[in-house]
N, C-alpha and C positions, 0 to 999 in steps of 0.2 A: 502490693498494698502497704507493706509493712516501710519502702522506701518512700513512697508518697508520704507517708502518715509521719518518718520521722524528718525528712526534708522538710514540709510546710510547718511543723515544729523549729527545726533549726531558723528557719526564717521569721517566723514571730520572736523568738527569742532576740534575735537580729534587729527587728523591728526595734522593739521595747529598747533594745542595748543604745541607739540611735540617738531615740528619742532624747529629749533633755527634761526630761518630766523632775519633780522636787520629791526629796526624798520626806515626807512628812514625820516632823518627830510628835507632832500635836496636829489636833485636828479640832475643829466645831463645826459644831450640827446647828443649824435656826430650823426650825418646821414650821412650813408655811401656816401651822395651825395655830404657832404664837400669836401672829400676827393677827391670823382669822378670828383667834379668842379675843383679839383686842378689839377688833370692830363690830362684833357682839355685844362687846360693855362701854361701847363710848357713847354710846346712848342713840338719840335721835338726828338722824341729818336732813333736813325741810327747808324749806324757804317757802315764801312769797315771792311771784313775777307776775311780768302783767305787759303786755303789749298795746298799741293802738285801738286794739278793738275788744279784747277781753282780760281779765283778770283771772289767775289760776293755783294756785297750791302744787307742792311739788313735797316729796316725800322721797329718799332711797333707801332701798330694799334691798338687803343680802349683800351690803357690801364684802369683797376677799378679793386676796392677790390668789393667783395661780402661777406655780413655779414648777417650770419645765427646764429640760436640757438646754442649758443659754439662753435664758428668756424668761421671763417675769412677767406677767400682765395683773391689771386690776380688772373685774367686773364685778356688776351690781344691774340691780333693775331699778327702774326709776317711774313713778306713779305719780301722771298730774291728773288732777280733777278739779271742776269747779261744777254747780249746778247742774251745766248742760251735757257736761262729757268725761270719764274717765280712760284714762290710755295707762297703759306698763309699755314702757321701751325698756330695753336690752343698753345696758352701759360695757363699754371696753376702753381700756385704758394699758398704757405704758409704766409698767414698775421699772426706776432705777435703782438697784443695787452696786452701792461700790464698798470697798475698804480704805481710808485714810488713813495710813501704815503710822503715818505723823501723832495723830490724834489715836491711832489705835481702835479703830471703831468700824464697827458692820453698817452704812447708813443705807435704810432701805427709806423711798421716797414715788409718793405714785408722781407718776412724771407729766403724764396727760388723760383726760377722759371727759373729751367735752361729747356731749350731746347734742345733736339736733332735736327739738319738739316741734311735731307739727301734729296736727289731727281733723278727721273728715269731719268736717259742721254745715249743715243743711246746703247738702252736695257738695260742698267744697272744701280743697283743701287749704286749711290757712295754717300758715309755718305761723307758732307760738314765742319762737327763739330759739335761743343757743342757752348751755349752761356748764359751765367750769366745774365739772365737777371735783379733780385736782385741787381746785383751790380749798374746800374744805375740807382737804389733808393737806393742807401746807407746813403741816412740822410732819419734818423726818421721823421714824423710829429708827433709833440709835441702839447699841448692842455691843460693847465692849469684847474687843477680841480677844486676840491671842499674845500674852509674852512672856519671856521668860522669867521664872517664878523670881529670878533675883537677877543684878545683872553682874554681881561678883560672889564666886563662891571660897569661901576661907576656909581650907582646912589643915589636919597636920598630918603627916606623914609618919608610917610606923620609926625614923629613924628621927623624930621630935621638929622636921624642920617643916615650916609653915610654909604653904602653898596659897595659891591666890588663879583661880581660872572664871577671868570674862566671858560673862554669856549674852549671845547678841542675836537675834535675826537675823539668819542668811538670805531666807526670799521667804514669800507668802506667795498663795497661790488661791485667788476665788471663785469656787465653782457654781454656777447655778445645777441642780441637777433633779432629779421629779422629787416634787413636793420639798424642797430644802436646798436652804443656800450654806454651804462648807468652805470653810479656810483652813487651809492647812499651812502648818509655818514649820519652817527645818533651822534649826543655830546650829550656830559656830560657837565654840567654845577655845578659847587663847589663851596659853599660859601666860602669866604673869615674872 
């Protein structure tokens, strides 16, 4: 046992040694709950639609992204009514998260989440339309990353002589991971 147990040890460690993973010297955390607090206070999302045959209201409920291991999604429920009929549908959508190392910035952006509407009206089904709902999140939230606090640091030396070491970005690395998206960023530091 005690050879099994330190074998599949030496092997994981082998593993990890392999790997090319980033050694993080800084990290950030977003929770998906920022986001969520934001569409709590953005207030009211509705329209007016209306097809060949009737006119309808449309209201969304409970908008949130949901952030999993490699993966992001929007949902929401979505409430049309008019006189004759009220429906809740089920909304899903596509979140894109990326980092722009250039601009320095976390942009998280619902990608897709259209709808079908249709509902049974005196026996039958009549499709009401399609609706974007995407489009009324079409600005990004933005979220300033990570960099280094300076990108030259000046100092002196116990022996009076002035030093100078450039600090840069070596890599970044952006993880989706449950409930939170993380960047971690590793520098290089270069004498001068």
């Amino acid at each position: 046992i005690y050879i099994i147990t330190f074998s599949s040890f030496l092997f994981s460690v082998d593993n990890r040694l392999v790997t090319n993973q980033i050694n993080p010297h800084i990290s950030l955390v977003i929770h998906e709950s920022l986001i969520n607090d934001f569409f709590i206070n953005m207030g009211d999302v509705s329209g007016e639609n209306s097809n060949s045959i009737i006119d309808y209201k449309w209201s969304l409920l409970n908008p949130r992204i949901e952030i999993f291991k490699d993966e992001a999604l929007f949902f929401a429920e979505i409430n049309v009514k008019n006189d004759l009929f009220s429906i809740t549908r089920d909304v899903e959508g596509s979140v894109k998260v990326i980092y722009d190392e250039e601009k320095n910035l976390i942009i998280v952006s619902v990608d897709k989440a259209d709808v079908i509407l249709d509902v049974e009206l005196f026996g039958k089904n009549l499709l009401l339309g399609e609706i974007d709902i995407a489009k009324y999140f079409s600005k990004s939230f933005t979220y300033e990353g990570i960099k280094p606090f300076d990108s030259e640091i000046d100092f002196t030396l116990p022996n009076a002589k002035k030093k100078k070491i450039k600090v840069k970005t070596k890599q970044y690395e952006l993880l989706l991971l449950e409930n939170m998206i993380k960047l971690n960023a590793e520098f290089i530091f270069d004498q001068k």
